[in-house]
C-alpha positions as CSV (number, residue, x, y, z in Angstrom):
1,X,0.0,0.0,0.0
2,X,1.3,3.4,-0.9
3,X,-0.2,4.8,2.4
4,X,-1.9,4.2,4.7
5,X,-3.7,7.6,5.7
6,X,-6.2,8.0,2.7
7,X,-5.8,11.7,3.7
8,X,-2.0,12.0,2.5
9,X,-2.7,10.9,-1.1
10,X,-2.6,14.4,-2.1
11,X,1.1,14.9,-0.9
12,X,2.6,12.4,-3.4
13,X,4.1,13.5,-6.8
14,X,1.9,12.6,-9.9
15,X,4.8,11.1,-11.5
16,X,4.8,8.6,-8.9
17,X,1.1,7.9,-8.6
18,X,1.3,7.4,-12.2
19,X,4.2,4.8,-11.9
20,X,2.4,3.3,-8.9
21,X,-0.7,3.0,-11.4
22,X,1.1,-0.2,-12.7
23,X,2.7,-1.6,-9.3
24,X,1.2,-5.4,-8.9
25,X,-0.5,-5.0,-5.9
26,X,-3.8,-4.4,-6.5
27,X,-4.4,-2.3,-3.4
28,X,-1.8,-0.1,-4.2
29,X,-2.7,0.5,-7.9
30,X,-6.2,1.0,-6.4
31,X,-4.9,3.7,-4.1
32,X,-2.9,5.6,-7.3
33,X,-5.9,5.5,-9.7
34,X,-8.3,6.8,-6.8
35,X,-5.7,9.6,-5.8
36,X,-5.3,10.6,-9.9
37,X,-8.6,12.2,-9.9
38,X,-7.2,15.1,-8.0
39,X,-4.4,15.9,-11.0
40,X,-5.7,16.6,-14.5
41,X,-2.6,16.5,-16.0
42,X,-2.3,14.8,-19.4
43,X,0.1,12.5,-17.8
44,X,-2.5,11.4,-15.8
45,X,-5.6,12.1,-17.6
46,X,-3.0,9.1,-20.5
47,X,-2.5,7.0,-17.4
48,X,-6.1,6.6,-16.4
49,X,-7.3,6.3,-19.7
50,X,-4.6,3.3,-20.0
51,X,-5.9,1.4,-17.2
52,X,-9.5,1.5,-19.0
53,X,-8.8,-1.6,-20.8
54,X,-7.5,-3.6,-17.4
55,X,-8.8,-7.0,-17.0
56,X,-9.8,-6.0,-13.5
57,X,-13.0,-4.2,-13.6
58,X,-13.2,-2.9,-10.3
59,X,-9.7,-1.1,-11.4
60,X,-11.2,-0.3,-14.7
61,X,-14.1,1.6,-13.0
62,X,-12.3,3.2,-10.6
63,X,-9.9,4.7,-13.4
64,X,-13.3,5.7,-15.1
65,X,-14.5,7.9,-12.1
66,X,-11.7,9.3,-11.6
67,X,-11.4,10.6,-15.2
68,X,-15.1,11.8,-14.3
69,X,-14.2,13.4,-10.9
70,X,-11.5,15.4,-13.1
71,X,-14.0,16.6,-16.0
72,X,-13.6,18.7,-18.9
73,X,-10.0,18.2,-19.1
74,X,-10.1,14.3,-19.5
75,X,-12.3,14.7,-22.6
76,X,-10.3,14.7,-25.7
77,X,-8.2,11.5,-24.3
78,X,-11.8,9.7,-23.6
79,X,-13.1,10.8,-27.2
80,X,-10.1,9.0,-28.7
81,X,-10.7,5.9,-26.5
82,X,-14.4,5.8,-28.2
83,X,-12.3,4.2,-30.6
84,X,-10.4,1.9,-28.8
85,X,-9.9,-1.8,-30.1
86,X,-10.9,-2.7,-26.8
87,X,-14.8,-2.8,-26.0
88,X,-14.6,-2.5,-22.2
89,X,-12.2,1.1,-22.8
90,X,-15.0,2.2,-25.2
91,X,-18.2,1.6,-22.9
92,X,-15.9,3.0,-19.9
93,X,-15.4,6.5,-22.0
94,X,-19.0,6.5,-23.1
95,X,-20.1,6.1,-19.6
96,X,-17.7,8.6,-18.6
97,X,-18.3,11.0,-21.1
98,X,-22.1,10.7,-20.0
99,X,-21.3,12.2,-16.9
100,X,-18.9,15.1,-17.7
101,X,-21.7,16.4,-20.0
102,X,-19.1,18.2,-22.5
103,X,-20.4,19.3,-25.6
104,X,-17.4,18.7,-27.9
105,X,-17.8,15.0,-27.7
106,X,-21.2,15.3,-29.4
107,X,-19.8,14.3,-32.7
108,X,-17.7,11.3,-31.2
109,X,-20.7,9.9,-29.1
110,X,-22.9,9.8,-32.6
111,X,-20.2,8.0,-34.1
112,X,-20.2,5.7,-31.0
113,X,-24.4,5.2,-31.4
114,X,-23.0,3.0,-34.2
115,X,-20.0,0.6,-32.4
116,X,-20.5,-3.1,-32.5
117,X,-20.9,-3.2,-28.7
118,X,-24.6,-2.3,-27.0
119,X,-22.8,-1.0,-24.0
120,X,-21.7,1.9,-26.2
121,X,-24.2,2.2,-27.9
122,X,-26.1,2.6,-24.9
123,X,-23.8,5.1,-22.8
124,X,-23.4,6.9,-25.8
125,X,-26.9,7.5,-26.8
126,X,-26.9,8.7,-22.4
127,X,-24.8,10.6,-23.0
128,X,-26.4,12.5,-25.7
129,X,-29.6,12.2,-23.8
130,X,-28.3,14.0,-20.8
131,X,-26.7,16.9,-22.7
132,X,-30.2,17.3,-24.4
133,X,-29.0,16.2,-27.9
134,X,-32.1,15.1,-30.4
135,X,-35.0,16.3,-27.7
136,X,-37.5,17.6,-29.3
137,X,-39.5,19.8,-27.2
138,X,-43.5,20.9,-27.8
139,X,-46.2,22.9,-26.3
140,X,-48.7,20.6,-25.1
């Protein structure tokens, strides 16, 4: 474990988060991924994105909120991972991108509505949903 005060995450270097983002204990990694939502570097916004495709879902998922928690500034990384050969990095940026609500994925997410894998499909068309995309709106 990197520490073991969950309050001190903020006091270590990015550069070694990031490295401690591919240590093999599982707790650790946990720690790093969880602690990355506080930098929105590219370094780590790349790092994050990286771990998207990890066997381990739990990982996976945590990387995915954390890329949530930091916003705006993980978008263009989790537009390109819409394209990602692999279908769990894909449904993990759509979902994220569903939450962060930015507007300059709208083009990426209708390209998404057509990916192979429902999961996409599904966050995307979420995520278009929640920014309001194809409503149509009438006076009763």
């Amino acid at each position: 474990m990197i520490l073991d005060d969950e309050s001190k995450l903020d006091q270590i270097a990015t550069r070694d988060l990031i490295e401690f983002v591919n240590a093999e204990d599982d707790e650790t990694r946990a720690a790093a991924i969880y602690a990355l939502r506080t930098r929105s570097t590219g370094d780590a916004v790349t790092a994050l994105i990286t771990v998207l495709a990890t066997p381990d879902s739990f990982l996976a998922r945590t990387a995915c909120d954390s890329l949530i928690h930091i916003g705006k500034a993980s978008t263009p990384n989790l537009i390109q991972a819409l394209t990602h050969p692999n279908i769990q990095t894909r449904g993990l940026a759509a979902r994220a991108l569903a939450h962060i609500k930015d507007q300059s994925s709208i083009p990426a997410l209708f390209n998404a509505l057509n990916d192979d894998s429902m999961i996409v499909q599904y966050w995307a068309d979420e995520a278009l949903e929640r920014m309001g995309v194809g409503q149509i709106y009438f006076k009763p």
